[in-house]
N, C-alpha and C positions, 0 to 999 in steps of 0.2 A: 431479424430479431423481432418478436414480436414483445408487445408491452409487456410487463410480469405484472398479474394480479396479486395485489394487496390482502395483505387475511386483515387488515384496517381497512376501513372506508378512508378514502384518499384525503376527504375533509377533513379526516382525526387531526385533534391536536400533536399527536405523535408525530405526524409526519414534518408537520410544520417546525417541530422542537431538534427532530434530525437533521433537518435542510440546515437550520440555523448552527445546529452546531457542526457541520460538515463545512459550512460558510469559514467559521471561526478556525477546524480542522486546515481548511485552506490557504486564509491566511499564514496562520506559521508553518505551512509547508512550503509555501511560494518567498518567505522568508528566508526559510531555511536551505530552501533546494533550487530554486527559480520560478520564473513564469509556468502555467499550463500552458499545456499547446491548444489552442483556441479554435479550432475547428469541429468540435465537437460540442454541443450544448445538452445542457443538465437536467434531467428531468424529473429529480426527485429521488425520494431515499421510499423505498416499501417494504414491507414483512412479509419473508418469504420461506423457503425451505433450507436455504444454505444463504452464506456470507459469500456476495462476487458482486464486481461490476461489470452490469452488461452495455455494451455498444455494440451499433451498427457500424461504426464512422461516424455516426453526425448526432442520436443521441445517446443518450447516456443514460442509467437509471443504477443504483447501488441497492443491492438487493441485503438485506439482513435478516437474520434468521430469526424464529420465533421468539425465542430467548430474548431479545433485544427487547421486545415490549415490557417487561416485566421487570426487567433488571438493566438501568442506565447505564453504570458503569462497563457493564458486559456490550450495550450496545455502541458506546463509543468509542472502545477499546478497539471494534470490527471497525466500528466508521474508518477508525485512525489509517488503520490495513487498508480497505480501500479509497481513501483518499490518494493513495501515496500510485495506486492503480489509476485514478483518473485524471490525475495530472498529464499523464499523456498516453489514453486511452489504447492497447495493440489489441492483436487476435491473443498473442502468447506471451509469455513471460520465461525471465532467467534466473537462477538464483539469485543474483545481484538482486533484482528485482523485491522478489520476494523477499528477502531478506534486508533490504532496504524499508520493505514496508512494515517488516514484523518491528525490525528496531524501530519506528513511526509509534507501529502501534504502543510501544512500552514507554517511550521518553514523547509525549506531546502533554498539551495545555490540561488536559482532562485524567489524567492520569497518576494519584500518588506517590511520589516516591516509594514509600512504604508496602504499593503494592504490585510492583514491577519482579520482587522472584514470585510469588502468588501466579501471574500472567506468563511468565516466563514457562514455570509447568505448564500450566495450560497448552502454549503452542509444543511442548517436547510432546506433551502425553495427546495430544489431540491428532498430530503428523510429525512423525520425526525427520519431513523433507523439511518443513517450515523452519525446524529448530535447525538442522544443518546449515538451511539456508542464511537463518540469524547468525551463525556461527562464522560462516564464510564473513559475511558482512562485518561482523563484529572485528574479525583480521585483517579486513579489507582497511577499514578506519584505522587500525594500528600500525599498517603500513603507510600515513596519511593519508591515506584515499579521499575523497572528498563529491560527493555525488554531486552538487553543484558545477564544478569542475567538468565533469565528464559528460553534463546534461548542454553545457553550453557547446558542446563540439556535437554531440547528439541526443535530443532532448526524448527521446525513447528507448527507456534505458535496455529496453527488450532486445533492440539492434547494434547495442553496443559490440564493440568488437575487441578481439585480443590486441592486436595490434593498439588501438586506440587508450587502449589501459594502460599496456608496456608501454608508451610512449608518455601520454600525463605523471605515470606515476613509476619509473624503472626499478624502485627500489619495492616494487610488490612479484613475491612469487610467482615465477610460472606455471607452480600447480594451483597454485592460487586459483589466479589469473583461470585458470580452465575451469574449477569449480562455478568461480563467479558466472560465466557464459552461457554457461552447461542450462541447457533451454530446463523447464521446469513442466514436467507432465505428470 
């Protein structure tokens, strides 16, 4: 991986006003879901072409799309999404995953009530894997699911396993259960 260049100079206030709120992002996600896996360090939030966090293994950098300069709430709506990715950084991702991250993105600190179906379109009409995947998720939790849970047997939720779900949780579907796993490409 090479760095991802900035359409800000690195020293913009921008960037510094993202880190912090990625900080904050973090905190109630390690509240909510447990520790990060700590083998990977942070390199910063930059403005880019698309919403993704990249790693090597070792750093890390969350890239956000142009949009984000301009409009806060748009940008830390994405932060929210990848936050919930760099808690324990993989190559790939699963439904669960994603879908884990989209619900992040709707219900955290920076986000109004009031404008969660607003955002909720957004990810149907933007990728309707995103929304499935919130969907999956969404029954996942109604089944009691519990992503903290599942992160202290394996804290990358990307490698989670069928097995390891029907056993925490027996009373969740087995079509379920396959949706959730189901790698995300």
């Amino acid at each position: 991986m090479t760095e991802p260049q900035s359409l800000l100079p690195i020293d913009h206030p921008w960037h510094l006003d993202r880190r912090n709120d990625l900080k904050r992002l973090l905190e109630q996600a390690t509240d909510l879901f447990g520790c990060r896996v700590e083998d990977t360090s942070f390199q910063g939030v930059v403005l880019g072409d698309r919403n993704i966090t990249l790693s090597n293994g070792i750093n890390v950098f969350v890239v956000l799309d142009a949009a984000a300069q301009f409009d806060l709430e748009w940008a830390r709506f994405n932060l929210a999404h990848e936050c919930i990715h760099f808690l324990a950084p993989s190559e790939g991702t699963n439904y669960l995953e994603e879908g884990w991250a989209s619900h992040f993105s709707l219900n955290n600190c920076f986000i109004p009530c009031e404008r969660i179906p607003h955002y909720r379109g957004i990810i149907r009409s933007i990728d309707n894997r995103y929304y499935d995947a919130l969907l999956n998720y969404e029954e996942f939790l109604s089944h009691r699911g519990n992503i903290k849970r599942l992160r202290e047997e394996q804290p990358y939720i990307s490698a989670i396993t069928k097995c390891s779900i029907r056993r925490l949780f027996p009373e969740c579907p087995e079509a379920l259960i396959g949706k959730l796993i189901r790698r995300f490409e």
